[in-house]
N, CA, C and O atoms as CSV, one atom per row, in Angstrom:
chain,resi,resn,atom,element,x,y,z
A,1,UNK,N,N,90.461,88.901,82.895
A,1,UNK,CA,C,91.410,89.997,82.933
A,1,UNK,C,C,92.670,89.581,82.167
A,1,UNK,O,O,93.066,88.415,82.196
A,2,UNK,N,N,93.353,90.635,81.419
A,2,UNK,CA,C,94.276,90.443,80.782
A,2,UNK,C,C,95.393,91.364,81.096
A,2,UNK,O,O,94.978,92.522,81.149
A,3,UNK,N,N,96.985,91.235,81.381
A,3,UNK,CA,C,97.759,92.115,81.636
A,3,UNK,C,C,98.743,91.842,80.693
A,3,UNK,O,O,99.232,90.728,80.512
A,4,UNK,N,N,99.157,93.288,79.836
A,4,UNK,CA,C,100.508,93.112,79.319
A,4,UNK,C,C,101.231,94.112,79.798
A,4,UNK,O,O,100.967,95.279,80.089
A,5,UNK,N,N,102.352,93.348,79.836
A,5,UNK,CA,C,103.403,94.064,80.243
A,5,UNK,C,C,104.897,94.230,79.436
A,5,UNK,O,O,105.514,93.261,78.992
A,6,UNK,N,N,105.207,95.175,79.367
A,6,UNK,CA,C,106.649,95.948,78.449
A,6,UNK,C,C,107.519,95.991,79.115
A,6,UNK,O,O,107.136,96.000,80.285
A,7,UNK,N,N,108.601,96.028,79.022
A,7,UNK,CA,C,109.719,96.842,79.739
A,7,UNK,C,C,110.918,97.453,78.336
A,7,UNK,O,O,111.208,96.786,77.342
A,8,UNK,N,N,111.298,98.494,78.573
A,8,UNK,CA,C,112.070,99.742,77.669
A,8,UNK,C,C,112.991,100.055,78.744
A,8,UNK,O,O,112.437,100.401,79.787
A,9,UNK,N,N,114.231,100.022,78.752
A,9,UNK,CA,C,115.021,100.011,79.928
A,9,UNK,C,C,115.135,100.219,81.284
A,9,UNK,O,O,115.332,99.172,81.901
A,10,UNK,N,N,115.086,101.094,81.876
A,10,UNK,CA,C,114.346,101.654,83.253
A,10,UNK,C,C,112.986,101.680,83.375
A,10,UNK,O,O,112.457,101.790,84.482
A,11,UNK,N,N,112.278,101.578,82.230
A,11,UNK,CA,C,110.548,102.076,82.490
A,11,UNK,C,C,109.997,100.789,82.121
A,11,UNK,O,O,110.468,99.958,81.345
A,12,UNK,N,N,108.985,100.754,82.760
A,12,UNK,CA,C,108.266,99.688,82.135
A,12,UNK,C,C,106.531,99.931,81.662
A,12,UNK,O,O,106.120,101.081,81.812
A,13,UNK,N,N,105.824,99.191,81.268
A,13,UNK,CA,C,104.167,99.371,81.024
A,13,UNK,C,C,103.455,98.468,81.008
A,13,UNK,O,O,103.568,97.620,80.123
A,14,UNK,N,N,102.694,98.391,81.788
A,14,UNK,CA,C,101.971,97.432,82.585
A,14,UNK,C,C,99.770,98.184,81.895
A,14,UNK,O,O,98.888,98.982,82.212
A,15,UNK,N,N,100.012,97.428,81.165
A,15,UNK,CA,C,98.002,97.585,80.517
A,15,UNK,C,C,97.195,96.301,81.101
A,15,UNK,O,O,97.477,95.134,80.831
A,16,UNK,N,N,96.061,96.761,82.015
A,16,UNK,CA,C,95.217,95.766,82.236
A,16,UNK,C,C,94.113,96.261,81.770
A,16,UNK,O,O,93.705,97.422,81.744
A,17,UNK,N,N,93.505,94.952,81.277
A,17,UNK,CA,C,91.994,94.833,80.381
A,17,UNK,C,C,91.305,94.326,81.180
A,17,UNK,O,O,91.635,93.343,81.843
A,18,UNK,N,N,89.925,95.078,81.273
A,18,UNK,CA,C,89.085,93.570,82.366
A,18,UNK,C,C,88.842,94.243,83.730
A,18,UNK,O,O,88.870,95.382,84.194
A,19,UNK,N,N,88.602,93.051,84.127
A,19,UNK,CA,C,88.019,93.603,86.070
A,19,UNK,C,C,88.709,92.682,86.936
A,19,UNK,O,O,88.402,91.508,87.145
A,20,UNK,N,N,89.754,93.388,87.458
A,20,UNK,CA,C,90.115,92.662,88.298
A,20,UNK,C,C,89.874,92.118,89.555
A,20,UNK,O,O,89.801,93.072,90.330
A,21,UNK,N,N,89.728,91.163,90.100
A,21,UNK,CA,C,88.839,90.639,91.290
A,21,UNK,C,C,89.642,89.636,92.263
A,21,UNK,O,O,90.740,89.269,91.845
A,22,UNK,N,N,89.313,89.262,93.230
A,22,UNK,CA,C,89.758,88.545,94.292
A,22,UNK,C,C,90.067,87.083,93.875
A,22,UNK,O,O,90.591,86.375,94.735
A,23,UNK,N,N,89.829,86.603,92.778
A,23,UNK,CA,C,90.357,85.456,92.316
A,23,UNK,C,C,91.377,85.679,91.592
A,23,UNK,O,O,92.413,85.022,91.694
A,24,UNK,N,N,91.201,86.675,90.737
A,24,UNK,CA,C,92.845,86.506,89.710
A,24,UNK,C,C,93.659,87.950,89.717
A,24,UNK,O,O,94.245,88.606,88.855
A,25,UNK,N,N,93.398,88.108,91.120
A,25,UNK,CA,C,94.728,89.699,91.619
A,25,UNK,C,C,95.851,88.808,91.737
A,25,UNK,O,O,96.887,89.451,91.563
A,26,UNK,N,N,96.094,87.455,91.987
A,26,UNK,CA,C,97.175,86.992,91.812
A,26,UNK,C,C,98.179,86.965,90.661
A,26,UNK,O,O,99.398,86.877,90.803
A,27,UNK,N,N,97.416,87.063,89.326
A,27,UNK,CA,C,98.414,87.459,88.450
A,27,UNK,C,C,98.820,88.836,88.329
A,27,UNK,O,O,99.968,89.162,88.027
A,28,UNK,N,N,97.953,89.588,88.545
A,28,UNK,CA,C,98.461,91.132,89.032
A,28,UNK,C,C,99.467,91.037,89.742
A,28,UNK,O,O,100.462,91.569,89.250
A,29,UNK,N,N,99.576,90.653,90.532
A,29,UNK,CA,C,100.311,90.061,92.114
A,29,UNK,C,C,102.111,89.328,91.175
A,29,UNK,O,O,103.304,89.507,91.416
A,30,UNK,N,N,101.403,88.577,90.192
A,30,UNK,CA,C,102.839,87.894,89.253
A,30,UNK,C,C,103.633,88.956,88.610
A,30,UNK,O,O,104.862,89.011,88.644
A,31,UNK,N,N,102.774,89.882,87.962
A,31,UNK,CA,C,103.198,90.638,87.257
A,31,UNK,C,C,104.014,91.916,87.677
A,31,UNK,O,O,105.035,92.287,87.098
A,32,UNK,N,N,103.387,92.596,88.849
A,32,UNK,CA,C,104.246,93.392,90.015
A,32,UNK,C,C,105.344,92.427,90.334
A,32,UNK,O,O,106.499,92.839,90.226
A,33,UNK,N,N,105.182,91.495,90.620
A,33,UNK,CA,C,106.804,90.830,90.907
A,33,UNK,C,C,107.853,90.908,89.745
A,33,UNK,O,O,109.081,90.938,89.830
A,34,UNK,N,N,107.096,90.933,88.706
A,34,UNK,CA,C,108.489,90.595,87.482
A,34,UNK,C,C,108.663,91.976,87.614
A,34,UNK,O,O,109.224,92.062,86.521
A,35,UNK,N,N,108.663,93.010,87.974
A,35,UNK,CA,C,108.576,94.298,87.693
A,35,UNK,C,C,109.569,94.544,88.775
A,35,UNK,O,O,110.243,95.538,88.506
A,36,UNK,N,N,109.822,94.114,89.647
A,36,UNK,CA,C,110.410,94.272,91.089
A,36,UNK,C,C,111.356,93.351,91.227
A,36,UNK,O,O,112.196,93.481,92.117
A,37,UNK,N,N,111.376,92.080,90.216
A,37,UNK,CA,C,113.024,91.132,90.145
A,37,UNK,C,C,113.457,91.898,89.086
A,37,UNK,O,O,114.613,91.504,88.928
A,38,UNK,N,N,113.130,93.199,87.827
A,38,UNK,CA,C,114.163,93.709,87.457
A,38,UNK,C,C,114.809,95.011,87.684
A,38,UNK,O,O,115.033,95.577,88.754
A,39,UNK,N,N,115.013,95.305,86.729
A,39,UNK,CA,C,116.018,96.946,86.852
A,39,UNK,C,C,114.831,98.324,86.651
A,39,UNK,O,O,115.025,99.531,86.799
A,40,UNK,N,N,114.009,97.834,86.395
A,40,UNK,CA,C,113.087,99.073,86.182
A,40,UNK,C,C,112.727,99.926,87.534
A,40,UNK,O,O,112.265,99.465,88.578
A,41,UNK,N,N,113.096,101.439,87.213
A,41,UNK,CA,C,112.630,102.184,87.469
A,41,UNK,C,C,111.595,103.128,87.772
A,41,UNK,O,O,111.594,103.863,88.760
A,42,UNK,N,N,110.828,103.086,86.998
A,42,UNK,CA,C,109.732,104.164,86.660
A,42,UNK,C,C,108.111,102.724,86.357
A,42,UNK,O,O,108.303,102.335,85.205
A,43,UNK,N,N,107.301,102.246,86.717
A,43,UNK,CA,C,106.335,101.743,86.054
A,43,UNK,C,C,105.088,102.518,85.999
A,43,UNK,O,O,104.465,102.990,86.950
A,44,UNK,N,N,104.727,102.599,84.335
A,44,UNK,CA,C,103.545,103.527,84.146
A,44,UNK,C,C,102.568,102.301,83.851
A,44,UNK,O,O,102.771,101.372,83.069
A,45,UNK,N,N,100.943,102.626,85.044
A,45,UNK,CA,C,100.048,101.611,84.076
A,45,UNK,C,C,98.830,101.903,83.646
A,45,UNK,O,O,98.028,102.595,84.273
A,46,UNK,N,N,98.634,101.391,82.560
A,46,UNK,CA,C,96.941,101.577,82.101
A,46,UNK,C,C,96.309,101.034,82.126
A,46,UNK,O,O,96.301,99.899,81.649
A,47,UNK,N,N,95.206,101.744,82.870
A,47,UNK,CA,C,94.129,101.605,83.667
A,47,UNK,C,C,92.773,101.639,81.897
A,47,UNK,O,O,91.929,100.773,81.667
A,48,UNK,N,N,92.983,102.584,81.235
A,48,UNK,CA,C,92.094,102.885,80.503
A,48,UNK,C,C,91.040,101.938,79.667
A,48,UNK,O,O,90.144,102.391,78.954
A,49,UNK,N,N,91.304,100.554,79.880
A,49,UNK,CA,C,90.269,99.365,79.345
A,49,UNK,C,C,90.016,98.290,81.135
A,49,UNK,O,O,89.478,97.189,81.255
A,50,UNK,N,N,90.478,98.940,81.948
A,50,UNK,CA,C,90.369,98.162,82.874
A,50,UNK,C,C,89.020,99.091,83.498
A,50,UNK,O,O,88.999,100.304,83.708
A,51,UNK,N,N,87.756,97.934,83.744
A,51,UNK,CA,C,86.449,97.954,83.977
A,51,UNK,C,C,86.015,98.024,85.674
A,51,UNK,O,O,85.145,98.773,86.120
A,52,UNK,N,N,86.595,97.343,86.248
A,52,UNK,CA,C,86.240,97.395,87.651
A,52,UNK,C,C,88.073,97.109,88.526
A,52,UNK,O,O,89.172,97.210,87.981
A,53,UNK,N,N,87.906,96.919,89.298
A,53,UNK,CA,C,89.321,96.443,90.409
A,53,UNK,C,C,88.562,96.311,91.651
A,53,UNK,O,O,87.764,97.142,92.084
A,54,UNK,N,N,88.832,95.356,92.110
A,54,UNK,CA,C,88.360,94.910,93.815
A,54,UNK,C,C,89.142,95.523,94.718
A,54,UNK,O,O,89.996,96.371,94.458
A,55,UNK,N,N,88.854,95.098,95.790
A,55,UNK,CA,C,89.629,95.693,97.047
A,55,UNK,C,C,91.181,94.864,97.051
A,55,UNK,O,O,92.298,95.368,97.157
A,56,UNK,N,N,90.823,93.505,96.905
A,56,UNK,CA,C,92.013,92.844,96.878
A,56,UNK,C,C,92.993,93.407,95.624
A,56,UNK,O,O,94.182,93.584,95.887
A,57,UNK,N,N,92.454,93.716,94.135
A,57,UNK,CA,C,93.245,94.275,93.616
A,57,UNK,C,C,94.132,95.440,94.026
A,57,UNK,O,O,95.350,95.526,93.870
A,58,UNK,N,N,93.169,96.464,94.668
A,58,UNK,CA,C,93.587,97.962,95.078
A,58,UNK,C,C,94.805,97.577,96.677
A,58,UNK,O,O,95.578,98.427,97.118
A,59,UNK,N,N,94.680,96.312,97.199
A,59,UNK,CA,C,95.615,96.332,98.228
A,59,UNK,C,C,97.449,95.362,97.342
A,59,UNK,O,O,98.568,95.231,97.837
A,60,UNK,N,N,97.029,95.027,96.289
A,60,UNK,CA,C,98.065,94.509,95.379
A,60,UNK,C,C,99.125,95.717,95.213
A,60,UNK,O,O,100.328,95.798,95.460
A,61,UNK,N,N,97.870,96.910,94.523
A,61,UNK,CA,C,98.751,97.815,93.976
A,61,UNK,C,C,99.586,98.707,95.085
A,61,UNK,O,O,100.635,99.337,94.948
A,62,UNK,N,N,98.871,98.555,96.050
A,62,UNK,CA,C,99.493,99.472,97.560
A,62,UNK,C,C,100.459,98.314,98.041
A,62,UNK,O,O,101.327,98.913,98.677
A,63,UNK,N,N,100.636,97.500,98.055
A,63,UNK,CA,C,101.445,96.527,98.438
A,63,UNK,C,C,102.912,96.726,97.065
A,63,UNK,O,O,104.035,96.844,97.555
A,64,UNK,N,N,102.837,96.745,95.807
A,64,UNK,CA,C,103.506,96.956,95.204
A,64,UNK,C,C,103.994,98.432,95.540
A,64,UNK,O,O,105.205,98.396,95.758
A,65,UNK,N,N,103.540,99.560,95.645
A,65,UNK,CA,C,104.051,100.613,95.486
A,65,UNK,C,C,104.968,100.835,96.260
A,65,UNK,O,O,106.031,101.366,95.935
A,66,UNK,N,N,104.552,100.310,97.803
A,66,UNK,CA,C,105.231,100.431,99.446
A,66,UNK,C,C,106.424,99.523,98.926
A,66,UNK,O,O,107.467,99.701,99.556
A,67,UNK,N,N,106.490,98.492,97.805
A,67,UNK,CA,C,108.032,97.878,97.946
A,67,UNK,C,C,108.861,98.410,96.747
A,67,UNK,O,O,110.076,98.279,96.600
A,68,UNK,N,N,108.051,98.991,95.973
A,68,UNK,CA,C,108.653,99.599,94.560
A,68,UNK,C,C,109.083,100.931,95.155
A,68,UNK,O,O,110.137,101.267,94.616
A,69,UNK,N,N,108.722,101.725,95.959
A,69,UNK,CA,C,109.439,103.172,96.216
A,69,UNK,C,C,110.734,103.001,97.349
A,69,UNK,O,O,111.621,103.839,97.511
A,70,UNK,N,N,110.625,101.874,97.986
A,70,UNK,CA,C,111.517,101.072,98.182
A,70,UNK,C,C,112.720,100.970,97.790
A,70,UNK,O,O,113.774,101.060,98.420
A,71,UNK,N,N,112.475,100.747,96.544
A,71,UNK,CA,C,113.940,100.624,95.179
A,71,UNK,C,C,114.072,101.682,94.579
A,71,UNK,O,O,114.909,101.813,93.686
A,72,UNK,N,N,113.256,102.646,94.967
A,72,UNK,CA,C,113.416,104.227,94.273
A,72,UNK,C,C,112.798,103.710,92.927
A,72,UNK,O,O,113.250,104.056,91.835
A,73,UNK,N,N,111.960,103.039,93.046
A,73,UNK,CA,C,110.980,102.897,92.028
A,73,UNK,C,C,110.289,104.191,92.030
A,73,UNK,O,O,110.231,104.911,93.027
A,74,UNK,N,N,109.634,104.544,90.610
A,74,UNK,CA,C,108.293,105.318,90.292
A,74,UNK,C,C,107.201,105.433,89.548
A,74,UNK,O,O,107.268,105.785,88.371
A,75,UNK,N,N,105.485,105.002,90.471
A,75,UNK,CA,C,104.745,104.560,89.805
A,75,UNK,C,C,104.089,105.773,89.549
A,75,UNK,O,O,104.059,106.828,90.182
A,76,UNK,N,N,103.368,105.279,88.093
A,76,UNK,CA,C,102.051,106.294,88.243
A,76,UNK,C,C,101.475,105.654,87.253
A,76,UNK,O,O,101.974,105.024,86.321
A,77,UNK,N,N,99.645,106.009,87.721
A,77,UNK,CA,C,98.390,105.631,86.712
A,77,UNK,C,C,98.918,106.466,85.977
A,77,UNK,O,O,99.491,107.380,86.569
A,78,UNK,N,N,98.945,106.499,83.943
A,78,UNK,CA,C,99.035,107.117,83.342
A,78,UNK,C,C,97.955,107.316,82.463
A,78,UNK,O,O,97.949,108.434,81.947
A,79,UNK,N,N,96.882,106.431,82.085
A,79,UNK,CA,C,95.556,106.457,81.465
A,79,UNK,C,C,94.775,105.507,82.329
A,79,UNK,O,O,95.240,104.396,82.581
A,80,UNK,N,N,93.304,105.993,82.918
A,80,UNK,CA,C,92.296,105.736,83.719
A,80,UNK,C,C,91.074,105.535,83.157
A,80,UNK,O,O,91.352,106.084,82.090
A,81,UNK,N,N,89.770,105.138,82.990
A,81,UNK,CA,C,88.980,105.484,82.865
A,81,UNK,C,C,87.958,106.122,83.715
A,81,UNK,O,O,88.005,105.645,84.849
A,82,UNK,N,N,87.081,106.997,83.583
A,82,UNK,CA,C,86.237,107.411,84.655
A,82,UNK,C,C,85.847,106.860,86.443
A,82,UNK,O,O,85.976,107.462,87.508
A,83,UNK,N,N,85.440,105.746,86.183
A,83,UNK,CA,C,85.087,105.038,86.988
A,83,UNK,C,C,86.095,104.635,88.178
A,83,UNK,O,O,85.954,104.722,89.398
A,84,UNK,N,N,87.395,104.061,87.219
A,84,UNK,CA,C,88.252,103.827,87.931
A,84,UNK,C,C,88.978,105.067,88.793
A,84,UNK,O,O,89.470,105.096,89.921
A,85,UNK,N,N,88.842,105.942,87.885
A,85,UNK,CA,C,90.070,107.199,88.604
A,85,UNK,C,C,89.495,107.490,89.584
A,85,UNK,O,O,90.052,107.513,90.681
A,86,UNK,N,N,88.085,107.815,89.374
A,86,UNK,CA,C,86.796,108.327,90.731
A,86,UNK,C,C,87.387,107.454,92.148
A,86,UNK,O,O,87.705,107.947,93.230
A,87,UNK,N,N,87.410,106.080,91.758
A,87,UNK,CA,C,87.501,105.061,92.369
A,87,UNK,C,C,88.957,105.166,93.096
A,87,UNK,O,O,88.972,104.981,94.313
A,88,UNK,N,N,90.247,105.468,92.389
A,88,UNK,CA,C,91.237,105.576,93.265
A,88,UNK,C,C,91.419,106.963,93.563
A,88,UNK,O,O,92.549,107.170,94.006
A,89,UNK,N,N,90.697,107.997,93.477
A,89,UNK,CA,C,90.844,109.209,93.707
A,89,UNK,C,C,89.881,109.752,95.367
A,89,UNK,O,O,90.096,110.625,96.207
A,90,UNK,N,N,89.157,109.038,95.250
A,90,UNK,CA,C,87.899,108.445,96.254
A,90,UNK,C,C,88.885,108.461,97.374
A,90,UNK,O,O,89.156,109.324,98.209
A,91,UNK,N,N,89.422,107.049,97.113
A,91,UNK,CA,C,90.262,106.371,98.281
A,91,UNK,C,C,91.791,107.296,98.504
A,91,UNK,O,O,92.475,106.907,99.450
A,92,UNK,N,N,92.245,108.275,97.828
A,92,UNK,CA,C,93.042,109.152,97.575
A,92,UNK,C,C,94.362,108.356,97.448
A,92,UNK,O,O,95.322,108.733,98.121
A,93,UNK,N,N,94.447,107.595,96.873
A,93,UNK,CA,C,95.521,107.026,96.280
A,93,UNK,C,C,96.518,108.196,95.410
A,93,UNK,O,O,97.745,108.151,95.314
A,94,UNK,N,N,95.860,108.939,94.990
A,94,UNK,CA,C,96.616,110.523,94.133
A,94,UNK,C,C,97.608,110.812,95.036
A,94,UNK,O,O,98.622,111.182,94.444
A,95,UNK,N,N,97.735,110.791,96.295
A,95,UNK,CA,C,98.149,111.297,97.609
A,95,UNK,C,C,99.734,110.754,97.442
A,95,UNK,O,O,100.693,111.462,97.748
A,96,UNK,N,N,99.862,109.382,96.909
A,96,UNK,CA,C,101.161,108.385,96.981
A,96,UNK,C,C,101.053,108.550,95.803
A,96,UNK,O,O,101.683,109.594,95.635
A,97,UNK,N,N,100.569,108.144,94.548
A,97,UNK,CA,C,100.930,108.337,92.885
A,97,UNK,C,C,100.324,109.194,92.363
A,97,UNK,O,O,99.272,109.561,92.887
A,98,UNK,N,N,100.897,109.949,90.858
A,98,UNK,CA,C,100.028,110.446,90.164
A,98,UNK,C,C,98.957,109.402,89.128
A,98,UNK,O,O,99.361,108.434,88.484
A,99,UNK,N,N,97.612,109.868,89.177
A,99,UNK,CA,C,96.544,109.029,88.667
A,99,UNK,C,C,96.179,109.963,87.567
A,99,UNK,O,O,96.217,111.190,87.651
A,100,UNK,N,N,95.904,109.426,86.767
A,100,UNK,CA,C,95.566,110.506,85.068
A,100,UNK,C,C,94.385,110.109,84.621
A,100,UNK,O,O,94.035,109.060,85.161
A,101,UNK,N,N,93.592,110.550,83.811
A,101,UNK,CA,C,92.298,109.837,83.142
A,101,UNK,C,C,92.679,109.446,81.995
A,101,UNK,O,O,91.892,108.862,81.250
């Protein structure tokens, strides 16, 4: 798995490649933190080359959101692929963010 991440003043963009899994949600886990020691506001991420996500990933991103809305943060999936959106749409994650394909 690969994550890059941007930041553009208040917003930031967060692209993961890959499948994220129970061994390396920890850098997911790094990367939500740098996102949350700065000033950003708004984080949009893409989902759209990212292949699978585990459970441990999907409790990263709920763990980030619950401390990012926190700060009057605002997330949202902005590109998904099929699988995945099914996948957090399933679990109704749509409910707390907007999720896009």
């Amino acid at each position: 798995m690969e994550i890059e991440l941007k930041f553009f003043n208040e917003k930031a963009i967060m692209k993961i490649d890959g499948i994220v899994t129970s061994e390396n949600a920890y850098v997911l886990q790094n990367k939500f933190n740098e996102v949350l020691e700065s000033q950003v506001k708004r984080l949009e991420i893409d989902l759209s080359a990212c292949r699978n996500i585990s459970s441990t990933g999907i409790g990263k991103i709920l763990l980030f959101y619950k401390d990012f809305i926190n700060k009057k943060g605002e997330l949202e999936v902005v590109k998904s692929s099929q699988s995945i959106y099914e996948l957090l749409t399933t679990i109704k994650l749509n409910q707390l963010f907007t999720i896009n394909l």
